[in-house]
C-alpha positions in Angstrom: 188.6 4.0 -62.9 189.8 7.7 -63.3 188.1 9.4 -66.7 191.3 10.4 -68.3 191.2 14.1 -70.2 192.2 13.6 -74.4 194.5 16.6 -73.1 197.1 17.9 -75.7 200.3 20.9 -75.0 200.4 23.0 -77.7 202.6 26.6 -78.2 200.6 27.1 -81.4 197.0 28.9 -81.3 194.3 26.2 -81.4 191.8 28.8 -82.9 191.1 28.6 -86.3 192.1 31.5 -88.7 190.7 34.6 -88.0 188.4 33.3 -85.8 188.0 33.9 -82.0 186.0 32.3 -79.3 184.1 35.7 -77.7 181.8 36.6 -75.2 177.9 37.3 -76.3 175.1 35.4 -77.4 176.6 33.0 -79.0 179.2 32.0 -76.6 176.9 31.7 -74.0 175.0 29.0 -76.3 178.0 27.1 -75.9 179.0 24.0 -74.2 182.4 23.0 -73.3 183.6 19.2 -74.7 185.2 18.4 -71.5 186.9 15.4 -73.1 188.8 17.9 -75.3 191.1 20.4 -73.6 194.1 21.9 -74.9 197.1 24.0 -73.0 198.5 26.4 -75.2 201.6 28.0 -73.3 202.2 31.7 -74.1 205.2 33.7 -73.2 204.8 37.1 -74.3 202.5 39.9 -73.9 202.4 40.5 -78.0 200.9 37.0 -78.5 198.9 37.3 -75.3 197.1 40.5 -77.0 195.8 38.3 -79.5 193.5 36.3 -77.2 191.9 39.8 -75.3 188.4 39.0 -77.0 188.7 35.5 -75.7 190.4 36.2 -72.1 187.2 38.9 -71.6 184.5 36.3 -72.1 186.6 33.7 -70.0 186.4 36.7 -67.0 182.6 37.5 -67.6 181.9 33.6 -67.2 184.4 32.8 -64.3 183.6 31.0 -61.3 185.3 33.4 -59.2 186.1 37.0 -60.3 189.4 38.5 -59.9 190.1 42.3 -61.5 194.5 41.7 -61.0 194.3 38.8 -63.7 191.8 40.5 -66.2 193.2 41.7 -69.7 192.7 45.7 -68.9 194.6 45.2 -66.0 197.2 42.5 -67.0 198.6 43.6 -69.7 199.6 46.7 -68.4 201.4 44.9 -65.4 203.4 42.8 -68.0 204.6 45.5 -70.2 205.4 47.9 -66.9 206.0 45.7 -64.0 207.6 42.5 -65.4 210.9 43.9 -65.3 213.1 41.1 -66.3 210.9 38.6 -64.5 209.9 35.8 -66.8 205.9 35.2 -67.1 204.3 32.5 -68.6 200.6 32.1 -69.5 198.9 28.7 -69.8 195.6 28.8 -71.4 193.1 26.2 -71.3 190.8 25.4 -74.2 188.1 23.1 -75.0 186.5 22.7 -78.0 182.7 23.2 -78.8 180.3 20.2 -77.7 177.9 21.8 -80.3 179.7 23.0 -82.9 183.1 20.9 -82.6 184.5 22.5 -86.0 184.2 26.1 -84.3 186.9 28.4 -82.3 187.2 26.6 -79.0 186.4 28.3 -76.1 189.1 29.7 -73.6 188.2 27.9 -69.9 191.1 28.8 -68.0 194.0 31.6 -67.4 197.0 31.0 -65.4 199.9 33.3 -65.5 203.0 32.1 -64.1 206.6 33.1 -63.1 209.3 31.3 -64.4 210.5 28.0 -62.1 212.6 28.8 -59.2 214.2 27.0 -56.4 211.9 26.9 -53.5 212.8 28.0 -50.2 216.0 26.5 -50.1 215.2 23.1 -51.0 216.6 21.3 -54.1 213.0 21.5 -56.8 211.8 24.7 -58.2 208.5 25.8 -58.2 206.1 27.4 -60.8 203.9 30.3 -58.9 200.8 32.1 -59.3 202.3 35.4 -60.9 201.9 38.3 -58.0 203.3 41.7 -59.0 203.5 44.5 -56.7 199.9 45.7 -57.1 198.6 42.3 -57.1 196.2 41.9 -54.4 194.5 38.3 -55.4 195.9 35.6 -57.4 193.0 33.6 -57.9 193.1 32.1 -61.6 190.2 32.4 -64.2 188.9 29.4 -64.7 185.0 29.0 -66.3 182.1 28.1 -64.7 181.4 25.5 -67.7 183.6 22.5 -67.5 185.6 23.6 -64.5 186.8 20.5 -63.1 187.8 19.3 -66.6 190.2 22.8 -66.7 191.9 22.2 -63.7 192.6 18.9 -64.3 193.9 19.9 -68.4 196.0 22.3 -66.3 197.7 20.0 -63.4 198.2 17.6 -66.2 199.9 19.9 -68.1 202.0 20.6 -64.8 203.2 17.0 -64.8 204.6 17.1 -68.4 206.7 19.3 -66.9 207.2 18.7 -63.2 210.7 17.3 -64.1 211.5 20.5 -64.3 209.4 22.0 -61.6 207.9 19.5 -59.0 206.0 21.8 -56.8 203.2 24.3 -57.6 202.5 27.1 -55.6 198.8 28.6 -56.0 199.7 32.1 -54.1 197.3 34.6 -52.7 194.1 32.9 -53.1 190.8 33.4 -51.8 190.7 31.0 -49.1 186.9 30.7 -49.4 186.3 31.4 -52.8 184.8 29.0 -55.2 188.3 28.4 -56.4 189.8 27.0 -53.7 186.7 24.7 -53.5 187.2 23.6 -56.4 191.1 23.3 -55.1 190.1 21.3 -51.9 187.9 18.6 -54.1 190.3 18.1 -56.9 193.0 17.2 -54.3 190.8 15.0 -52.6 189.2 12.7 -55.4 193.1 12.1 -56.0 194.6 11.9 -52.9 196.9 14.7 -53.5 198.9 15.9 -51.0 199.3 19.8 -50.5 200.4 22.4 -48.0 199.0 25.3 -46.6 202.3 27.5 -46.5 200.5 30.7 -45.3 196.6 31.9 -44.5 195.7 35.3 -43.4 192.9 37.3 -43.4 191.9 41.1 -44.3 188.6 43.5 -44.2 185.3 42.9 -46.4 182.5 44.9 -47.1 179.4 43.0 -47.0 176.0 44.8 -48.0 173.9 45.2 -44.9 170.1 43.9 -45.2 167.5 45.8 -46.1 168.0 49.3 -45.1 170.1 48.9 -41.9 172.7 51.5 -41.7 176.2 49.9 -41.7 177.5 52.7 -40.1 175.2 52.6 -37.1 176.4 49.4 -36.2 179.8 49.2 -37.3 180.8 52.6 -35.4 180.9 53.6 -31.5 178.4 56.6 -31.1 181.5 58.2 -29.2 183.5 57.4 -33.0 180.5 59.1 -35.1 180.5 62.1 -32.5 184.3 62.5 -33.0 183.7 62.0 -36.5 181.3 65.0 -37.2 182.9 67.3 -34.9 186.4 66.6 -37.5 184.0 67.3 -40.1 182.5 70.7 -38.5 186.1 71.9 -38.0 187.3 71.1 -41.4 184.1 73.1 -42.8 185.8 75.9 -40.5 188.5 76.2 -42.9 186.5 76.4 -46.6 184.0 74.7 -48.2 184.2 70.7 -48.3 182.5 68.2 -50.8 182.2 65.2 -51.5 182.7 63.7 -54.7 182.3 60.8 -57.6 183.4 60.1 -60.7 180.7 60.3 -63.1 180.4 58.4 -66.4 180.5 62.1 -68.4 183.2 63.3 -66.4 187.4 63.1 -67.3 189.1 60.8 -65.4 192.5 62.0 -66.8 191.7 64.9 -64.1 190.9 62.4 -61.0 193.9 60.1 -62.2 196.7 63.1 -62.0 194.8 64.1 -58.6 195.4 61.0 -57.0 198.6 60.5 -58.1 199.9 63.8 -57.2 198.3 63.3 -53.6 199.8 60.1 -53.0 202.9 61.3 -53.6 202.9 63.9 -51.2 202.7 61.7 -48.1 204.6 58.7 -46.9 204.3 57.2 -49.7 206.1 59.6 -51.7 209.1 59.8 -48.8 209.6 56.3 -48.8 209.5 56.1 -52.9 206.5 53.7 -52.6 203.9 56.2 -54.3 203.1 55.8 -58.1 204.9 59.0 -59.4 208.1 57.3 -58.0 208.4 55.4 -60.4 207.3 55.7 -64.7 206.3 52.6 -65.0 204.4 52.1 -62.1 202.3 55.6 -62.7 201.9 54.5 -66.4 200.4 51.4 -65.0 197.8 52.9 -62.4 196.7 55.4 -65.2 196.4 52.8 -68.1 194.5 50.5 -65.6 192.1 53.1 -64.3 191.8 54.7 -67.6 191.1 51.0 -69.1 188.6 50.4 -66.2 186.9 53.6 -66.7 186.6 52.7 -70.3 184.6 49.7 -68.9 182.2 51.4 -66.8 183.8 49.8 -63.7 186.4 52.3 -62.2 184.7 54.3 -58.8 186.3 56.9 -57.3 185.5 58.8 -54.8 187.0 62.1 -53.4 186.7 64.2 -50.1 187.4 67.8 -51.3 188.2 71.1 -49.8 187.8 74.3 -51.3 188.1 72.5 -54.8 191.3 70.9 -54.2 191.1 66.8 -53.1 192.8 65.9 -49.8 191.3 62.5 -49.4 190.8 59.7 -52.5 189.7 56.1 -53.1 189.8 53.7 -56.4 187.6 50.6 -56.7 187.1 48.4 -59.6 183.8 46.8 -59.8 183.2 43.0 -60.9 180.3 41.5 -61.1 178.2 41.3 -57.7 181.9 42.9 -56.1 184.5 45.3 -56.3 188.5 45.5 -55.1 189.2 48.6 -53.7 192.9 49.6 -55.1 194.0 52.5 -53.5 193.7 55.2 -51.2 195.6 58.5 -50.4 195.2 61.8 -47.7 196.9 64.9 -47.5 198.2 64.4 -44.5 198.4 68.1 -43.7 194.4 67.6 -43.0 195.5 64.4 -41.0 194.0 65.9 -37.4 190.9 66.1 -39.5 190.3 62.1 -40.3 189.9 62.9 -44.1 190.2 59.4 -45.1 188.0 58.3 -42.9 185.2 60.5 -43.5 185.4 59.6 -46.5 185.2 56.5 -46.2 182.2 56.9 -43.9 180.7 58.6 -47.2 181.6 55.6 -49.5 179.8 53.1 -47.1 176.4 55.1 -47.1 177.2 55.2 -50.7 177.4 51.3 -51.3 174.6 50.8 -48.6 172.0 53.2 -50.4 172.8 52.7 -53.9 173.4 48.9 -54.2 175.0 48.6 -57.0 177.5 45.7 -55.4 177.1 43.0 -52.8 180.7 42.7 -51.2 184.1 45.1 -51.5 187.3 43.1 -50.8 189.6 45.7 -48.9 192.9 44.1 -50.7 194.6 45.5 -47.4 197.3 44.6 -45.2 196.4 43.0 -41.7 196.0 45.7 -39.3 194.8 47.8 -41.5 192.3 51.0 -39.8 189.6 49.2 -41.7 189.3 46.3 -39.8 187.8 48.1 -36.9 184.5 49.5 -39.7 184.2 46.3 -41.9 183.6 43.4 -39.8 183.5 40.8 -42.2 186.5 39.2 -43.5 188.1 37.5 -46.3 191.0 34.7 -46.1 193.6 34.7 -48.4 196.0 31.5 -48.5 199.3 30.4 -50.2 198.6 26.5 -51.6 202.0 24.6 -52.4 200.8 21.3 -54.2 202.8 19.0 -56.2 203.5 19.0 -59.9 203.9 15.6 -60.2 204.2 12.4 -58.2 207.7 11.8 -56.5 209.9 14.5 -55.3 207.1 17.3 -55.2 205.1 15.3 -52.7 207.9 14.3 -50.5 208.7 17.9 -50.2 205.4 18.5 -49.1 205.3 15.8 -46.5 208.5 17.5 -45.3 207.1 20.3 -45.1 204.6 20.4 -41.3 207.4 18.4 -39.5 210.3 21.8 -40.7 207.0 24.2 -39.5 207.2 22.1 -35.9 210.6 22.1 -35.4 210.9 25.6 -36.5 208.5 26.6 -33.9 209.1 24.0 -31.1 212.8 24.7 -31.1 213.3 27.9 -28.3 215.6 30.4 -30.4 219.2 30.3 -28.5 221.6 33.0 -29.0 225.1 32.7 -30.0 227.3 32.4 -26.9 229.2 35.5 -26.2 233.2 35.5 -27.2 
């Protein structure tokens, strides 16, 4: 017989007055009462605010880290990004195995976008919330008691899977310790689920020892080409290459990327930043907020004083996620972006300070020919509930054959 969670819904805060479950010491003396768990649905970034101390010892103790769904990053996106898009946050909590009057401790963080009808069919879905800079979805969930958190959470899902059968876990890392988790879960409870898209994109792994990445993961013909660039860009002033320091003012690097995104394709097509308030005021309150961390990297190829080549990573933990990158693409004959990121891989290599750097970029990106690892990232519809979310799903390979096995015919001419 199935051990069966004493799981509770609540919209009030479980925490007692003034009190707040945080990350330290003492919370890592902690042990989570897995027979205790509590969902407390939030759906506002005001309230949200009020559980930062709790949501930043939930990410320092996750089983999988993911920089798009951490507070200094999150709650920027809601208040700039949201538009009129409804988000809802369910938060997990258990209570304290050894001190079972204290603030219970936040296990799990799952933002969601509002239920919507699902690719025609008649059920809405609850999804993963994914805003435009959202590279990874992968819910926080703690290492301590993790099982018992995803099973509070898909029974919470169930108390409401009249209202939205189907869940949709989008963008996840395919191998991650999440989607483990995921895979097992399903499993024990013969839960059916659909794989509704997989692909995979560039990741930096740190080479052995000290093997030069570089070395192997370039042509000697591509390094050749490479330093002859870099000899005729010297040709036209002095060239540097650059990091942020912890002394030095970001405010300066963020207005230089900005500015230099915009003045390529980017800012043409109205996809760069400064195209849009909100979405500078996000970058800048995000990298400012990172910076504030000690985990924003930049790193900038410079000529004469003036950057015409930039990168922004965000460490976490053992990893990173680089964010962004920009050229002036009046040096493009030159390669900046690739020289520098030539630089940034001796960097990593020689200094160490992470083990992996998920490239958050598109398939086909130029990367994919220098980083030869790769990361897979996968959409997981599962149901709610039993009934109509699993039918669905059943549906669901049979419409992918047809749709493939049936030769497109067009219309006959009039």
């Amino acid at each position: 017989m199935k051990r069966m969670l004493n799981m509770t819904v609540t919209e009030r805060d479980p925490r007692p007055d003034c009190e707040a479950a945080t990350a330290g010491p003492a919370a890592s003396r902690r042990k989570v009462d897995e027979q205790r768990m509590s969902v407390v649905v939030v759906r506002d970034a005001e309230t949200l605010a009020s559980y930062v101390r709790d949501w930043d010892g939930l990410a320092a103790s996750a089983i999988e880290p993911n920089i798009f769904y951490e507070s200094w990053m999150m709650m920027p996106a809601l208040r700039l990004l949201a538009g009129g898009e409804s988000v809802t946050v369910a938060l997990v909590f258990a209570r304290d195995m050894l001190n079972p009057s204290g603030a219970p401790i936040l296990c799990g963080f799952f933002p969601l976008e509002a239920p919507r009808a699902y690719r025609g069919f008649p059920a809405r879905a609850r999804r993963l919330w994914k805003h435009l800079h959202c590279y990874l979805c992968t819910p926080l969930i703690r290492a301590e008691g993790a099982r018992a958190t995803l099973s509070a959470f898909f029974e919470w899902l169930a108390s409401g899977s009249k209202e939205a059968p189907l869940m949709e876990f989008t963008s996840i890392a395919g191998e991650g310790p999440f989607r483990r988790l995921l895979v097992d879960y399903l499993a024990e409870r013969a839960r059916l689920h659909f794989v509704s898209d997989s692909r995979t994109r560039p990741m930096f792994r740190l080479a052995p020892g000290a093997t030069c990445y570089v070395n192997t993961a370039l042509s000697g013909k591509h390094k050749s080409e490479l330093k002859r660039k870099e000899k005729r860009l010297a040709e036209l002033g002095r060239i540097e290459y650059k990091s942020l320091e912890a002394g030095d003012d970001p405010t300066a690097w963020i207005d230089d990327f900005l500015q230099l995104e915009a003045s390529g394709w980017k800012g043409r097509s109205g996809s760069a930043f400064n195209c849009d308030e909100a979405q500078a005021k996000f970058f800048a309150s995000s990298a400012q907020s990172a910076f504030r961390e000690g985990r924003l990297r930049m790193f900038a190829l410079r000529l004469d004083g003036r950057a015409i080549a930039q990168q922004v990573y965000m460490t976490a933990g053992s990893g990173a996620f680089a964010f962004k990158v920009a050229f002036d693409e009046a040096y493009a004959r030159f390669s900046p972006g690739m020289l520098l990121e030539v630089k940034r891989i001796d960097h990593l290599q020689s200094n160490r300070e992470i083990e992996w750097l998920d490239s958050c970029a598109a398939p086909g990106n130029y990367l994919s020919n220098l980083w030869p690892y790769r990361r897979t990232i996968e959409t997981v519809l599962v149901g709610a509930g039993m009934g109509k979310g699993d039918f669905i799903i059943s549906l669901l390979p049979l419409l992918r054959w047809l749709k493939r096995s049936t030769p497109f015919r067009r219309p006959a001419a009039r």
